[in-house]
C-alpha positions as CSV (number, residue, x, y, z in Angstrom):
1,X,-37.5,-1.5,-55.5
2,X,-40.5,-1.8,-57.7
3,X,-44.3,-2.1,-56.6
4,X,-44.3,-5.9,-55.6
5,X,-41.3,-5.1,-53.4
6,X,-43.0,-2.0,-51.9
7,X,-46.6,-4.6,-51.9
8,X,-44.1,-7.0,-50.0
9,X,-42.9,-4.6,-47.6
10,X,-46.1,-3.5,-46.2
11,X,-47.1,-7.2,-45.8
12,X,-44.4,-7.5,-43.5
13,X,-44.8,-4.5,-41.9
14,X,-48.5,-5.3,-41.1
15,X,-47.8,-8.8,-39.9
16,X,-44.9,-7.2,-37.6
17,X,-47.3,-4.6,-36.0
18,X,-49.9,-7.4,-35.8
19,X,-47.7,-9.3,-33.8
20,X,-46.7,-6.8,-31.8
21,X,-50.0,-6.0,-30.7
22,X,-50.6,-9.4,-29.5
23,X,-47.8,-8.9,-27.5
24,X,-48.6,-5.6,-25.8
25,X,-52.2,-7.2,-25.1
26,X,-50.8,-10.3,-23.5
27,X,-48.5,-8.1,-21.4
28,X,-51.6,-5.9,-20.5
29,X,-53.6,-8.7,-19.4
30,X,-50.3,-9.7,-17.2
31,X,-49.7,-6.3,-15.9
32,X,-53.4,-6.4,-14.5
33,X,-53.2,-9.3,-13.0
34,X,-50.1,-8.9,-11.0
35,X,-51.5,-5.7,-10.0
36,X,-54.8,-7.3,-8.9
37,X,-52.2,-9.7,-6.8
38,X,-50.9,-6.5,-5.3
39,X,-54.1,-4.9,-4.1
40,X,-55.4,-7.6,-2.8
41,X,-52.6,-7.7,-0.1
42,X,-51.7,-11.3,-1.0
43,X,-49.2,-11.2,2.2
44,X,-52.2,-11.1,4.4
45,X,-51.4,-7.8,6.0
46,X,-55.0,-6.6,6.0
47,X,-57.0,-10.4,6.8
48,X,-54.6,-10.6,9.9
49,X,-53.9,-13.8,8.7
50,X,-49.7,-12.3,8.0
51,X,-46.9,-13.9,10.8
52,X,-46.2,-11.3,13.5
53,X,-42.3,-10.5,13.1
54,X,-41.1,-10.2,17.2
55,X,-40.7,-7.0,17.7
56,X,-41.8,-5.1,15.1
57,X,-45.1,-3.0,14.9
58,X,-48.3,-4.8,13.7
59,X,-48.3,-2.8,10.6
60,X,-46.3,-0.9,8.3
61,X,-44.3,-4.0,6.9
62,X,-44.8,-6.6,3.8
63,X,-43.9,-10.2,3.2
């Protein structure tokens, strides 16, 4: 392997930890958001707005 195929390698090492960056940022950006979802207790527990279940307590359960 001379120095263009050493040149060569790099340049497709970079591009692949590049794109793998992109790809940890978009799944950072998705991880926030479905945690945002979460916290906001999107089942209505804490708005009252949730269906009673007959029966069981008025808390302590999730949609």
């Amino acid at each position: 392997m001379g120095l263009n195929g050493l040149d060569q390698r790099r340049k497709d090492v970079d591009k692949k930890v590049a794109d793998l960056q992109t790809q940890v940022e978009d799944l950072t950006k998705l991880v926030h958001t479905l945690l945002t979802v979460i916290c906001e207790e999107a089942d209505g527990v804490q708005s009252g707005s949730v269906p009673k279940i007959p029966g069981q307590p008025a808390r302590g359960y999730c949609m």
